[in-house]
N, C-alpha and C positions, 0 to 999 in steps of 0.2 A: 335881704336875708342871705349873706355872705356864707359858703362852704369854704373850708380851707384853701381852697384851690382856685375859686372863682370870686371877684369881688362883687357880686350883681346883686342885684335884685330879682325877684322871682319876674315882675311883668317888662323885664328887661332883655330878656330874652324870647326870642316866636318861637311860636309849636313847633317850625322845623328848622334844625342846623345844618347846615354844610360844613364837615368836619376835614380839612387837609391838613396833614401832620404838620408841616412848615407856617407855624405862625405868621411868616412875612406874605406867606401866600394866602392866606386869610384878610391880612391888609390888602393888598394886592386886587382881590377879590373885590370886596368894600370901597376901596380909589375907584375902579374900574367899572363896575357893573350895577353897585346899589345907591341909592337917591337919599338925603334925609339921615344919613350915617350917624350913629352913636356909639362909641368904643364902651363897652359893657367889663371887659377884662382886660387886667395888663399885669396879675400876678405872675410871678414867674418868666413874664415877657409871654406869657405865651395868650397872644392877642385874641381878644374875643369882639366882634361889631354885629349893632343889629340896623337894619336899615328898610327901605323897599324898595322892591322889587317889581316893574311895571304894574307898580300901586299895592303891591301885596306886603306884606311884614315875612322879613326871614333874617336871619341868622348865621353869619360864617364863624368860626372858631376853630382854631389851633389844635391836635391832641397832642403833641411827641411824637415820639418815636418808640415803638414798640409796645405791645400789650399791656403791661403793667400800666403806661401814661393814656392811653386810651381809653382804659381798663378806666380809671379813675374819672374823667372828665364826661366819657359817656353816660357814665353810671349818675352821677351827682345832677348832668341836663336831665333826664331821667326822673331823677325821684326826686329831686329840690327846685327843680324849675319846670317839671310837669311838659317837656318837652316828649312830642310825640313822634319824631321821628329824625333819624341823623344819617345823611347822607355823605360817605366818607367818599371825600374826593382826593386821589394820592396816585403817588408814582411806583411804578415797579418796573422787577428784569423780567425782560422777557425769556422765557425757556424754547420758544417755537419760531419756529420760521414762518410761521404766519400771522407774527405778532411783532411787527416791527417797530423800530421807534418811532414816538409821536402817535403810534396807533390805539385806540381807543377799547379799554377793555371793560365789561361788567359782569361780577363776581354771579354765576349762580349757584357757588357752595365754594366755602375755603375749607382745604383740607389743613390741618396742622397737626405738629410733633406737643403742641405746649401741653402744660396741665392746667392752665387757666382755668377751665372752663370744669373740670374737676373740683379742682382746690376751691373753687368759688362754689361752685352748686351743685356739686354730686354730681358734675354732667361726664359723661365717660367718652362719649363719642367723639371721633377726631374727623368728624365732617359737620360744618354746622351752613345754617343757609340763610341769607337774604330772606325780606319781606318780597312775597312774590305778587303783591299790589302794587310794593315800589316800585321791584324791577319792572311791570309790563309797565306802568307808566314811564320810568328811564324809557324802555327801549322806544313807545308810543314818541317821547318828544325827540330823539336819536332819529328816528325817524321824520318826522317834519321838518327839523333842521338838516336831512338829507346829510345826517356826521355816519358813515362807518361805525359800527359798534360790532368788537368780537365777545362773544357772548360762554366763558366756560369757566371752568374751577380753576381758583388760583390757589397757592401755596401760603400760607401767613407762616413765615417761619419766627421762630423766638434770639434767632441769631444772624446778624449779619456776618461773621466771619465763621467759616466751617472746617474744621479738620481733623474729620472723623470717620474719614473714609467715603462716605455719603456722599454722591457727588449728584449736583445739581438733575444730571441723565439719569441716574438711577429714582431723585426724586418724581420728575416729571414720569416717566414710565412706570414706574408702578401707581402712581394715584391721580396719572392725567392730568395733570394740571398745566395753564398755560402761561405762568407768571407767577413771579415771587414780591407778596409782600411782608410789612411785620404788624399788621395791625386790626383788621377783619375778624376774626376769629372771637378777638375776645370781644370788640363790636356785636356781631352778633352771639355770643352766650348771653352779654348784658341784655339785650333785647329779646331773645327767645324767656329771660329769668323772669322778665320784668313786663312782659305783655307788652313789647315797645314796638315800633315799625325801625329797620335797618336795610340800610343796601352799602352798596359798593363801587364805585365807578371808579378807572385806574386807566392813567396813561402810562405807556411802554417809555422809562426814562433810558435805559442801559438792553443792551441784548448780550445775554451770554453764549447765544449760537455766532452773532457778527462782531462781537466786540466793541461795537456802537454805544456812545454815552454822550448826554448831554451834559451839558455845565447848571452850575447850581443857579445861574442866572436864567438859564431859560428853560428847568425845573418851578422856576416861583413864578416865572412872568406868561410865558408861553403856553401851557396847559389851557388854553381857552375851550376846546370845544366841550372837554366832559366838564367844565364851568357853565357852559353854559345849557348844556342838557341836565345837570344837575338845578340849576336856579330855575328851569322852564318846569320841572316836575315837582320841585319844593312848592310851587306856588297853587299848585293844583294839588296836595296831599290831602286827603280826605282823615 
């Protein structure tokens, strides 16, 4: 039962996804850490595989880049594939100096400027939040694997490039947040709309306090440990 966006089948897919916006890092993911591999998506390029998991069935996939592409692939696992939970694993700037790169971040509420979550569902609020079952089991296997996990509100912004006065200091200080991404937000309104389970887990690619950035190769390759605290809790989602 193909959606515009997805070639699959509905039992082609597990109850839970691991969503990184870099489709290669989805392959990536799939080469790397899952058994028994089956490519389920290649519309668009943007790679969908399902596999197991120290014997479990789960799910990696690709969103884009930015709300609107998120917005569309979350929503369709969702309601066409009866997918119960998407765990977005992705890169962001950091805004704090205590969120360095390579450092390990999980969302417990994205603030954003968008109107996503409006235009979609009447939602007005410009704070939305994680499934707070997922995050304690995130932070439970963050734990066992003994990985650092910085634990606060990131930024989903609707624009990579800004000039509008608004500057990244002025965001972080007024709504606290400790990192900038572009894709949480509408993540979770689809899940709050839809009775769905969402979380968040984010490695620090770039810092705009040190100027610090990694290359796009060790954005896709390297991001191992929120992979693998994200696959330890997929496989335990109730």
């Amino acid at each position: 039962m193909a959606t515009a966006h997805i070639n699959a089948e509905k039992d082609e897919i597990a109850k839970v996804v691991l969503m990184p916006g870099d489709p290669l890092r989805a392959k990536f993911i799939a080469d790397t850490f899952l058994e028994n591999v089956v490519q389920f998506n290649e519309v668009r390029n943007m790679f969908g595989y399902t596999g197991t998991y120290k014997g479990q069935k789960v799910s990696v996939m690709g969103s884009g880049m930015g709300m609107p592409s998120i917005g569309i692939y979350s929503y369709e696992l969702y309601t066409q594939y009866d997918v119960e939970a998407i765990i977005r694993i992705g890169s962001a700037g950091s805004y704090s100096e205590k969120a360095a790169v390579y450092d390990v971040v999980l969302a417990d509420s994205a603030y954003s400027e968008s109107s996503f979550a409006e235009v979609a569902f009447n939602v007005k609020d410009d704070v939305l939040y994680p499934s707070e079952s997922l995050n304690t089991l995130l932070k439970d296997k963050a734990e066992a694997l003994d990985y650092k996990v910085i634990e606060g509100r990131i930024h989903s912004s609707d624009v990579f490039y800004r000039d509008s006065g608004k500057t990244w200091e002025n965001i972080r200080d007024q709504h606290d947040v400790v990192c900038v991404e572009m894709e949480s937000f509408a993540l979770f309104a689809n899940a709050k709309h839809l009775n769905k389970q969402a979380a968040c887990i984010l490695t620090i690619s770039d810092s705009f306090v040190t100027n610090e950035v990694t290359s796009a190769d060790e954005r896709q390759n390297s991001f191992t440990h929120m992979m693998e605290i994200a696959l330890d809790a997929a496989i335990e989602v109730k």
